[in-house]
C-alpha positions in Angstrom: 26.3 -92.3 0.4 26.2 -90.6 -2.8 26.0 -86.6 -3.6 23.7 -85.8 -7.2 22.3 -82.9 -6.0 22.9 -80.8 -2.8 23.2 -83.3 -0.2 24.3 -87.1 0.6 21.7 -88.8 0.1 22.1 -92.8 1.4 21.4 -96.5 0.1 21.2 -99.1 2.8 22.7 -102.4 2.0 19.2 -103.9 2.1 18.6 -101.9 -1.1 22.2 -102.3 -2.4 21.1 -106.2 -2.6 17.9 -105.8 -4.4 19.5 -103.8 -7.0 22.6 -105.7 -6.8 20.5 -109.2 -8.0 18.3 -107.1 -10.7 21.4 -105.8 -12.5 22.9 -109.7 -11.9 19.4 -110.4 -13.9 20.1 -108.1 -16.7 23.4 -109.1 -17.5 22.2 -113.0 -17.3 19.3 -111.9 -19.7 22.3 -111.0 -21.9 23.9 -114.5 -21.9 26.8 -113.4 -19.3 28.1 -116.7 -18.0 30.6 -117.7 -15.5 34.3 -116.9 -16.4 33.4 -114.5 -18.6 35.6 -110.9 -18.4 33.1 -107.6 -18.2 35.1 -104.4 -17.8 34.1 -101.6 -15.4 35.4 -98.0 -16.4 34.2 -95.5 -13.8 34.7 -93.2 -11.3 33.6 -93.8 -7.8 29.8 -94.1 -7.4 27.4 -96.6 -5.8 27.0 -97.8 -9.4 30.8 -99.0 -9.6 30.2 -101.5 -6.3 27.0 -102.6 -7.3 28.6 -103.2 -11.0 31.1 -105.2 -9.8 29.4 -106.9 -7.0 26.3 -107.6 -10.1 29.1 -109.1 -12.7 30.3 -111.2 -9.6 27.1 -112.8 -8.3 26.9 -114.2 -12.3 29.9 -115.8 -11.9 31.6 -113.4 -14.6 34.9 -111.7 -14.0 35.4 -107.6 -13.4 37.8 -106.1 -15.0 38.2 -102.5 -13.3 40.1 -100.3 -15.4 41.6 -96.6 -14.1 40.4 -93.8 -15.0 43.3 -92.4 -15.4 43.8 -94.8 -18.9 44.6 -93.1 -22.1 42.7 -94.5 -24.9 45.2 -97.0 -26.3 46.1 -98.3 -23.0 42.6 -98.9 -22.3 42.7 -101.4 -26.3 45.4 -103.0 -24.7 43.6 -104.4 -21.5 40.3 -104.8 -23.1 41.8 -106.9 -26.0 44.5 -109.2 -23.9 41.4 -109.4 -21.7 39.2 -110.6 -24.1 36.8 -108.6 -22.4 33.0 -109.4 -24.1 30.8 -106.0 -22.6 32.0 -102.8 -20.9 29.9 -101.1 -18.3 31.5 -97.3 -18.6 30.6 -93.7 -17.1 29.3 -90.5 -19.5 32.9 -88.4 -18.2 34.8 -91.6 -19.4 32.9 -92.5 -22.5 34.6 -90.7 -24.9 37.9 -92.3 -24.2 36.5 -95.8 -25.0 34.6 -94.4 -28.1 37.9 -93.7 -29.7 39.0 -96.5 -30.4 35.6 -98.6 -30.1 36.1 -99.4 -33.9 39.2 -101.3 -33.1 37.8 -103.8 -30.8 35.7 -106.2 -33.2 35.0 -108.9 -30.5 33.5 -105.9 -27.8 29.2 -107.5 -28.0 28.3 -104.8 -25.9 28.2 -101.2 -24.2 26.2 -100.6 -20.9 26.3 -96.6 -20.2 26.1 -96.1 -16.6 24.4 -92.7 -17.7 21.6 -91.4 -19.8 22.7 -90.9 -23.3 20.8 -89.6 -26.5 21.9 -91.8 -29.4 22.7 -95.5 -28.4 23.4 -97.7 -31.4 22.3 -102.0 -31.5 25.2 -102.6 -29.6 24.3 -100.3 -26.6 22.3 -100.1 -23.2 21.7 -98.2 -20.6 22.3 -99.4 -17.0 18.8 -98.2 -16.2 18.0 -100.8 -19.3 20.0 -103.8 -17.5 17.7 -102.9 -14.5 14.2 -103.3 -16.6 16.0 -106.7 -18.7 16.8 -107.7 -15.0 13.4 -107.3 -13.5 11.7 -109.3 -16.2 14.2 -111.6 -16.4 13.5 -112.4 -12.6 9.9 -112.8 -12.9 10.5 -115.9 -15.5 13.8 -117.3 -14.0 13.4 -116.4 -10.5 16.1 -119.0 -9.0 19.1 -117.9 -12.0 20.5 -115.2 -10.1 21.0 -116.9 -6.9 22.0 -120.2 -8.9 24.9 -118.3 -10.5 25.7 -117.1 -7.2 25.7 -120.0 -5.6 27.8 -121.8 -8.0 31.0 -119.3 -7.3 33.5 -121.0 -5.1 36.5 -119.1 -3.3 39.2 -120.0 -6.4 37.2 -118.8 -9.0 38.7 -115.3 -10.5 36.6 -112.6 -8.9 39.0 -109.5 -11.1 41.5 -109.1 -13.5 43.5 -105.6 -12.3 46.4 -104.7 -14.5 49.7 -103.3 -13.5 50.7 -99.8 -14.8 53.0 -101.7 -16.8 56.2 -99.9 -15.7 58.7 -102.0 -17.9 56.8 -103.7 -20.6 53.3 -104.7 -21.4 50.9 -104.4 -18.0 50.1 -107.3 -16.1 46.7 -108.6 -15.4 47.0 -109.9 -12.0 44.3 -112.5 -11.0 42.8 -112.4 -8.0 40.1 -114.8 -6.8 37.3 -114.3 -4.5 39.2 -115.8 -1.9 42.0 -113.5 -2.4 39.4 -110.8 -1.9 37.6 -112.7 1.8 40.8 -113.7 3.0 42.7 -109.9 2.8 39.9 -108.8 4.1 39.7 -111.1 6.9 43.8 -110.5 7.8 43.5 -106.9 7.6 40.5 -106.8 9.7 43.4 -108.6 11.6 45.0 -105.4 12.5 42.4 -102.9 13.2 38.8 -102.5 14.3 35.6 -101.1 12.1 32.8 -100.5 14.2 29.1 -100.1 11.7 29.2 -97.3 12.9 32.0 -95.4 11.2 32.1 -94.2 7.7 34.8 -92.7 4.8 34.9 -91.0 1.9 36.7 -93.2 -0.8 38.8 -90.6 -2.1 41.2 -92.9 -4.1 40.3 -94.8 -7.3 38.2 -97.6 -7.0 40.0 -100.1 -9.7 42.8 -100.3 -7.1 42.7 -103.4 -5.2 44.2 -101.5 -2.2 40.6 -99.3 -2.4 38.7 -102.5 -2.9 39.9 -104.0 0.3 40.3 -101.3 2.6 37.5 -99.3 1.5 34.8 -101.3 0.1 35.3 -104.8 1.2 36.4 -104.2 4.8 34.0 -101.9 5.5 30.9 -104.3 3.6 32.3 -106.9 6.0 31.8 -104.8 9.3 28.5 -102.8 7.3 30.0 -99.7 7.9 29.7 -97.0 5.6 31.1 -95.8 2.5 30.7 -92.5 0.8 32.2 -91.1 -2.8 32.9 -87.9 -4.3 30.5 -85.3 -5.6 31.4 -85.8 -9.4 32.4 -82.3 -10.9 31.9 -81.2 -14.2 35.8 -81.5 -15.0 38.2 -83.5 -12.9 39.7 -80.3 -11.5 36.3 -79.5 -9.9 36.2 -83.2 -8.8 39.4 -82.3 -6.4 38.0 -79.3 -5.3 34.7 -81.3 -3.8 36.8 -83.1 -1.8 37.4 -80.9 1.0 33.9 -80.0 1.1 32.7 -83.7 1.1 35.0 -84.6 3.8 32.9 -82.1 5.8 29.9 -83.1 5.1 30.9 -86.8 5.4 32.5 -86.7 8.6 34.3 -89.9 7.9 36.2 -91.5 10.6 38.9 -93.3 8.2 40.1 -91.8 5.1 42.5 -94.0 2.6 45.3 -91.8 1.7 48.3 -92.0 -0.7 51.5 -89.8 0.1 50.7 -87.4 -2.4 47.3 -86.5 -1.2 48.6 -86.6 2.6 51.4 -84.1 1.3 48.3 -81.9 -0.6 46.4 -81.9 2.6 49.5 -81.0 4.7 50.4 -77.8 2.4 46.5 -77.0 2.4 46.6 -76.7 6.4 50.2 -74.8 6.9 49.2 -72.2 4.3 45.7 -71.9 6.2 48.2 -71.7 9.6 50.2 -69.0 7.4 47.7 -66.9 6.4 46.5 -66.2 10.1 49.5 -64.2 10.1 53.0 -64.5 11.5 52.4 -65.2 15.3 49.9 -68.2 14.5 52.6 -69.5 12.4 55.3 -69.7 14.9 53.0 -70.7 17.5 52.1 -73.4 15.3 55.6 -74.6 14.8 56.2 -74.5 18.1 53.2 -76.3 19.2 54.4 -79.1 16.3 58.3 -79.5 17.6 57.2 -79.8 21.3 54.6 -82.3 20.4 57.6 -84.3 17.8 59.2 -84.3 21.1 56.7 -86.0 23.5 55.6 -88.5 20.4 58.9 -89.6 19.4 58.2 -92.7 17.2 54.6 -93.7 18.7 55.4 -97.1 20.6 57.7 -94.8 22.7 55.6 -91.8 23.4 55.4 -89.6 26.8 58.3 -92.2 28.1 60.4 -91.3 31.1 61.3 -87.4 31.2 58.7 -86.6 28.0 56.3 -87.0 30.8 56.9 -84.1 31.2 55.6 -82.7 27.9 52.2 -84.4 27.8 50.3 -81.4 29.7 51.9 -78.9 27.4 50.8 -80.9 24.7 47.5 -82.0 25.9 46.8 -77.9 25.7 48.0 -77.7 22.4 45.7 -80.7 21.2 43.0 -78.4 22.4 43.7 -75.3 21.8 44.9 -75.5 18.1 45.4 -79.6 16.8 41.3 -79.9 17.6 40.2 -77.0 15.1 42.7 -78.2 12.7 41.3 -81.4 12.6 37.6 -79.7 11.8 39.2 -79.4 8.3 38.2 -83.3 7.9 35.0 -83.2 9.8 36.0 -83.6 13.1 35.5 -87.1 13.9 38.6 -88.8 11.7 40.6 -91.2 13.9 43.7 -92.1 11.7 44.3 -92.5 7.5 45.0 -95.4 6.3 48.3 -95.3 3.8 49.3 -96.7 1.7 51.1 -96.3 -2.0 55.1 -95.5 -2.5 57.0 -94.8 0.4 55.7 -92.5 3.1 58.4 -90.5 4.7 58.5 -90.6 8.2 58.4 -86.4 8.6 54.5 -86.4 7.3 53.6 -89.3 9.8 55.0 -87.1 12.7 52.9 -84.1 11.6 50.0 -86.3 11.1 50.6 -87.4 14.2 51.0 -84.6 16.3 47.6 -82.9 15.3 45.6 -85.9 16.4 45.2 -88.1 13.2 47.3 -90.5 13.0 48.9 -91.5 9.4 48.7 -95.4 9.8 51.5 -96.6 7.2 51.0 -99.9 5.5 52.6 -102.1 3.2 51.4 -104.1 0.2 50.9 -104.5 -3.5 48.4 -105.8 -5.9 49.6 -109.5 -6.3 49.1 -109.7 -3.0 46.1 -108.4 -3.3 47.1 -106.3 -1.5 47.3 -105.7 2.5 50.3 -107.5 3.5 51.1 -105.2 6.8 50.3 -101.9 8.5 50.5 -100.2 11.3 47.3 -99.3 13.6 46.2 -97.7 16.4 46.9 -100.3 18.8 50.6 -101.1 17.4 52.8 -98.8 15.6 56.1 -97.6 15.4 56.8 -94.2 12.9 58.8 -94.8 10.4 57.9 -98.5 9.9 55.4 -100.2 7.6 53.4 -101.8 10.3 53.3 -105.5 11.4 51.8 -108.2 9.4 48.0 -109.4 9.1 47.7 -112.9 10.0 47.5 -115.6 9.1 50.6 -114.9 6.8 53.9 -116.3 6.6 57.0 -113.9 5.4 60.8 -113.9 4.9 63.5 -111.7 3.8 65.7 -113.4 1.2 69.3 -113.0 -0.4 69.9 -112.6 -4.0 69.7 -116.1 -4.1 66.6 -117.2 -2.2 68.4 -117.6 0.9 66.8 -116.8 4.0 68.2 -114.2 6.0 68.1 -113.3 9.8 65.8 -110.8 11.7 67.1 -106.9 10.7 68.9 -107.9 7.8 67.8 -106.3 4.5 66.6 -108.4 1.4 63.6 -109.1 -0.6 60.3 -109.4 1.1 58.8 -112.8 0.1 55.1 -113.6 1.2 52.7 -116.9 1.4 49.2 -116.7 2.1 46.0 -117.0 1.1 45.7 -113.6 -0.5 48.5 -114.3 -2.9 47.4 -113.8 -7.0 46.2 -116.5 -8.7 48.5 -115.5 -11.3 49.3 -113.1 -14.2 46.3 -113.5 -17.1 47.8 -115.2 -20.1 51.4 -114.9 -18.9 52.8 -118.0 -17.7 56.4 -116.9 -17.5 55.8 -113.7 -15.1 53.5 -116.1 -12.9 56.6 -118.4 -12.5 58.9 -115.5 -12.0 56.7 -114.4 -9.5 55.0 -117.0 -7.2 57.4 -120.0 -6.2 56.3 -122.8 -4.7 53.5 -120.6 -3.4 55.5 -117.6 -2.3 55.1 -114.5 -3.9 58.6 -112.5 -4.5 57.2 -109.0 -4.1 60.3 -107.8 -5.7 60.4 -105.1 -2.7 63.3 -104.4 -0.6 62.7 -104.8 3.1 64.1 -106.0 6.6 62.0 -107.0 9.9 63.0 -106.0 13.4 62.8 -107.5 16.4 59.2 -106.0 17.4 58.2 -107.7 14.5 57.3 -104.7 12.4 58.3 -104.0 8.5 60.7 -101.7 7.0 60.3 -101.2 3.4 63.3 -99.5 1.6 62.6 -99.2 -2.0 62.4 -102.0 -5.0 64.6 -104.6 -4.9 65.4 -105.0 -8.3 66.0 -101.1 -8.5 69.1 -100.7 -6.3 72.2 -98.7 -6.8 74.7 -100.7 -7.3 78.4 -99.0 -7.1 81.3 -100.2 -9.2 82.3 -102.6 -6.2 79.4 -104.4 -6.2 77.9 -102.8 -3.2 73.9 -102.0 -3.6 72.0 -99.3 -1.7 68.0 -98.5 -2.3 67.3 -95.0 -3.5 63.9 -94.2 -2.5 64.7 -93.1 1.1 67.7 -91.0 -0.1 65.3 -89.6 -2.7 62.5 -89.0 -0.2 64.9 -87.0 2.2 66.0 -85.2 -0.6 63.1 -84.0 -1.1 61.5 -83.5 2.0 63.5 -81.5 3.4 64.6 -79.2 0.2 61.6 -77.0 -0.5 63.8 -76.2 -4.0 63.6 -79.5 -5.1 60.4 -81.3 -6.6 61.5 -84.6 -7.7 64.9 -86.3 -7.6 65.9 -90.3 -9.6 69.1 -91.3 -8.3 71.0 -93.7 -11.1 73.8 -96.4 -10.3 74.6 -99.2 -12.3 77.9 -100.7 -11.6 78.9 -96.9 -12.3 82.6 -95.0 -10.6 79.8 -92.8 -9.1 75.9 -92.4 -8.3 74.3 -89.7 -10.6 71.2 -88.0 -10.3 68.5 -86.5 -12.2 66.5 -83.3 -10.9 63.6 -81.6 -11.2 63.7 -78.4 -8.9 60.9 -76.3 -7.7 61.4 -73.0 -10.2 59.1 -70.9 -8.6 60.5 -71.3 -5.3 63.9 -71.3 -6.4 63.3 -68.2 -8.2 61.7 -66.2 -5.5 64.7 -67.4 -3.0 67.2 -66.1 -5.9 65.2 -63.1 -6.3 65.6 -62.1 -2.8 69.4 -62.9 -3.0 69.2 -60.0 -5.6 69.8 -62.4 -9.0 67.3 -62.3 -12.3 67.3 -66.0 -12.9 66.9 -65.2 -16.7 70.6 -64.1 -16.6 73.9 -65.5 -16.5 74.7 -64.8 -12.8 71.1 -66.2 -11.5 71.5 -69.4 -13.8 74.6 -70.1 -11.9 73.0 -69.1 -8.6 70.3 -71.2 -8.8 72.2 -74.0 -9.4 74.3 -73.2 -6.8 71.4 -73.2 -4.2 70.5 -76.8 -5.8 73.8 -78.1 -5.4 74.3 -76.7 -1.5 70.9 -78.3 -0.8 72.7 -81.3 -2.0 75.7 -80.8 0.6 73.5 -80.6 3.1 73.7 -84.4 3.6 77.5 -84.4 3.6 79.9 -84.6 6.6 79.3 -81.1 7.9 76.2 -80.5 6.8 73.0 -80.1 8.8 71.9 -83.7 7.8 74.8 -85.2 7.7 74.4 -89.4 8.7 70.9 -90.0 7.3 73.1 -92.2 5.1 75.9 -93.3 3.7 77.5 -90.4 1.6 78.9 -92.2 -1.2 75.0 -92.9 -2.4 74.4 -88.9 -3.0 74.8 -87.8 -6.5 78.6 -86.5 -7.7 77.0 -85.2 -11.0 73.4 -84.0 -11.3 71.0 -83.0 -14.2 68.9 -80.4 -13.8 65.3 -81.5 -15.7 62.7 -79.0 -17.3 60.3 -81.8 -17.5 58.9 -83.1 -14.3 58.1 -86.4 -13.9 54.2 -87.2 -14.4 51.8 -89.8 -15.5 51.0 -87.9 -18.6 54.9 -88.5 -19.9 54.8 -91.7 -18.4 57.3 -91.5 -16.0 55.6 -91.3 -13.0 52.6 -94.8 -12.5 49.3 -94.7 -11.2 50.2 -95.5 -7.8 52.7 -92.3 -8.3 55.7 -94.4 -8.0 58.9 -93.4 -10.7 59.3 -95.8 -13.8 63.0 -96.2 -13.6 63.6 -98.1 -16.4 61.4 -95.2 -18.6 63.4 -92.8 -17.1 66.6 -93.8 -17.8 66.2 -94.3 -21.3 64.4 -91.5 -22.0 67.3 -89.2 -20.6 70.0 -92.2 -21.8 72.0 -89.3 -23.5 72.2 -87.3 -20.4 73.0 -89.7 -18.1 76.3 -90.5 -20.5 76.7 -87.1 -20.2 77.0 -86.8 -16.6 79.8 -89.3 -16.2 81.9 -86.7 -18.1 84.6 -84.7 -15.7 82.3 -81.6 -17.3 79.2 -82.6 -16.0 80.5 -82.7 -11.8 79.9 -79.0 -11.3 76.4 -78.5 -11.1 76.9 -75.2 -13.1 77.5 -76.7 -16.9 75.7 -75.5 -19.9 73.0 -77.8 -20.1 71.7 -77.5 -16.7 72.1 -73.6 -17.3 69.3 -74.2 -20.4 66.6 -75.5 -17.7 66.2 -71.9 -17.2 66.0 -70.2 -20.3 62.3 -71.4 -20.5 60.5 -69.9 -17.0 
């Protein structure tokens, strides 16, 4: 379902095929030949599935590239690629035109969209169409001899990494990577044809190529995309509106855009006025109540909740939920750690927030949780047929509910890393993967992820301690503070480095009676940063979510937040540590210095000389 005009207007999948094998056509009329890499630079569109699925059927390998790539990181993977033509959107064009000049071996350019001036080297999808339909007419067996010749361990895509430490990663996967994650996640949960979504995220994400388009091809469900926008901005702002008019019954959801659609609907439940508000909270903590963690709900005494919050569900959860069209069931989620507050809100008015687990070299469902088996908090339980363990530093198997690296082996593993044989053997060993990711199993059999393995705190003693739950809670539950890296390397103390909410903070200051501009507010507002902090120390309201020697004795207030822009934040919105930290190198010498334990110090003091 696609939106060009006013409404969505629909392409069956017996018309997907036909124009599925003509553009196949074209590009064979061009001399495309198996194993050859053709890159796809879009955003979501029928034309981006039925690009990929036409470079497929010849045999030829996709390479789908974000759009979200600057110019030179989009040489990079075209060159290590060796990519030979580029089919690429009219928004997206002029990123690839920039440095066009510097990539010699590029034979072609296929425009997805009309364009005025198109040099030798250029065509028009429209124009792969027409070289497709005459090519059929003289070779009409060569489409569906190319097709046929594709077995399940030829490479299907090349998908690169964000390339958080060095050089990205192009991580193979085969077409049998593709069939068989589709096949174990269709292992978990049920898509009637009947249902539909609006494929929100990006499309050159495996975890959108799998749970969106392949899963629901499989089931011939139906898919819908975005109404594109004449700037990105007013791409975002068609979302809500398609979502309406979609009426989709599974949306694929990252943390940030469940936390986006969250602050959308309390500021709509705020702006009714104050008694809406509270009833809303109310109706929310009653319903926590009665839900606990899912598995568990309406047990015992909760009973005794369930008519209360049956009203409630009617009442108010049930218009909230017109917001997405009425008829969504549950999100799927997936992306960096999900903390376990939005699930329960997700929860509670009607929509489930299915949390799931995987990554890209895996490619990339490896567990979730579903309707019919979930516990909050958890990462689901895995698709099968799969076969996992949780290993020691040294590869050493370790019991159920101990913590240690989540290690995989299945048929949806990665081929391997594109011309990089020493990451492959880093990676895959004797056919596991090492997802690198820090985990433990309980007894139920669900997954717990905790953070990245490799990027634990690790005190002075040699104890070690993931970050990215303290970090979440810090987070969550301070509305002062917008993004927080916690640093430990073998170090007397943890440190941390902090980017705080300044408008908030300076409205709550402001009410206090400080000017943050001055001395006194500077101090203030570092103050109310540093008690947010202590909240999670013996005494405080939040004391025991865990272990107080992790939180951060010395803190650096940031001006800069963290974003894909500056690098420091990845496409899949996870932190680059290692960037990070040697970006702010200086600073976090600085904050092993007995000056740099009280919060209030001259150089956090700067942060808000510039507001």
């Amino acid at each position: 379902m696609e939106k060009k005009t006013d409404s969505y207007e629909s392409t069956t999948y017996k018309e997907s095929l036909e124009l599925i094998t003509t553009y196949a056509a074209g590009l064979l009329s061009l001399g495309i030949k198996k194993g050859d890499r053709l890159a796809l630079l879009s955003e979501g569109r029928n034309d981006w599935v039925c690009g990929e699925l036409a470079v497929l059927y010849t045999g030829a390998i996709n390479v789908p590239l974000s759009i979200k790539l600057e110019a030179s990181e989009l040489k990079f993977r075209l060159q290590h690629s060796e990519t030979r033509m580029i089919i690429v959107s009219k928004s997206q064009a002029p990123k690839f035109e920039e440095i066009r000049e510097e990539l010699p071996d590029l034979e072609k350019v296929i425009y997805l969209d009309r364009k005025d001036q198109l040099s030798e080297k250029d065509l028009t999808w429209s124009q792969i169409y027409n070289l497709g339909v005459a090519f059929n007419k003289e070779n009409p067996e060569a489409v569906a001899l190319s097709k046929n010749s594709v077995v399940g361990d030829d490479y299907a895509n090349i998908t690169y990494t964000s390339g958080t430490t060095a050089d990205p990663k192009g991580i193979i996967l085969s077409h049998r990577n593709y069939t068989a994650n589709v096949e174990q996640a269709l292992s978990l949960m049920t898509i009637p044809d009947n249902f539909k979504t609006l494929l929100i995220l990006p499309l050159d994400h495996c975890f959108a190529h799998v749970a969106g388009i392949y899963s629901f091809i499989a089931n011939g469900a139906s898919m819908g995309f975005i109404q594109m926008g004449e700037s990105p901005l007013m791409t975002l702002k068609n979302i809500p509106i398609n979502i309406k008019e979609i009426k989709p019954n599974i949306l694929l959801s990252v943390p940030a855009l469940a936390k986006n659609f969250k602050k959308n609907i309390e500021k709509g439940i705020a702006d009714k006025g104050k008694f809406t508000e509270n009833f809303f909270n109310y109706a929310l903590k009653v319903t926590y109540k009665y839900n606990k963690e899912g598995f568990n709900k309406g047990k015992g005494l909760n009973a005794l909740r369930g008519p209360l919050v049956k009203l409630f569900n009617k009442i108010l959860f049930s218009k909230i939920r017109e917001v997405f069209g009425g008829n969504l069931q549950f999100f799927i989620g997936g992306g960096a750690l999900l903390d376990i507050e939005l699930q329960r809100f997700y929860y509670a008015i009607g929509i489930p927030m299915m949390q799931g687990y995987g990554l890209s070299e895996a490619t990339p469902v490896i567990s979730s949780n579903s309707l019919r088996k979930h516990k909050l908090g958890s990462s689901g339980y895995l698709v099968k047929p799969l076969d996992i363990k949780i290993c020691d530093d040294l590869g050493k198997e370790l019991p159920i509910g101990e913590k240690g690296e989540i290690v995989i082996r299945g048929e949806n593993v990665m081929k391997g890393y594109w011309r990089n044989d020493s990451a492959t053997a880093e990676t895959i060993k004797d056919g596991w993967l090492h997802t690198g990711d820090l985990g433990y199993l309980d007894k139920d059999g669900f997954l717990y992820v905790l953070g990245r393995f490799k990027s634990l705190l690790i005190s002075n003693d040699g104890e070690k301690y993931s970050p990215e739950s303290i970090e979440e809670m810090l987070v969550s539950k301070s509305p002062f503070i917008e993004q927080v890296m916690l640093h430990n390397n073998q170090d007397p103390y943890t440190i941390g480095l902090m980017v705080p909410n300044k408008e908030i903070l300076k409205k709550h200051i402001e009410e206090k009676g400080f000017n943050i501009s001055n001395e006194k507010g500077k101090e203030e507002a570092l103050s109310v940063l540093q008690q947010e902090i202590n909240h999670f120390k013996k005494g405080g309201k939040f004391h025991g979510e865990f272990p107080e020697r992790w939180l951060p004795a010395a803190v650096a207030v940031l001006d800069e937040p963290f974003t894909e822009q500056n690098k420091f934040i990845n496409s899949t919105m996870k932190m680059v540590r290692g960037k990070i930290t040697e970006h702010y190198r200086e600073r976090i010498e600085y904050l092993y210095t007995p000056e740099a334990k009280n919060i209030v110090n001259e150089i956090n003091k700067r942060t808000f000389e510039r507001n």
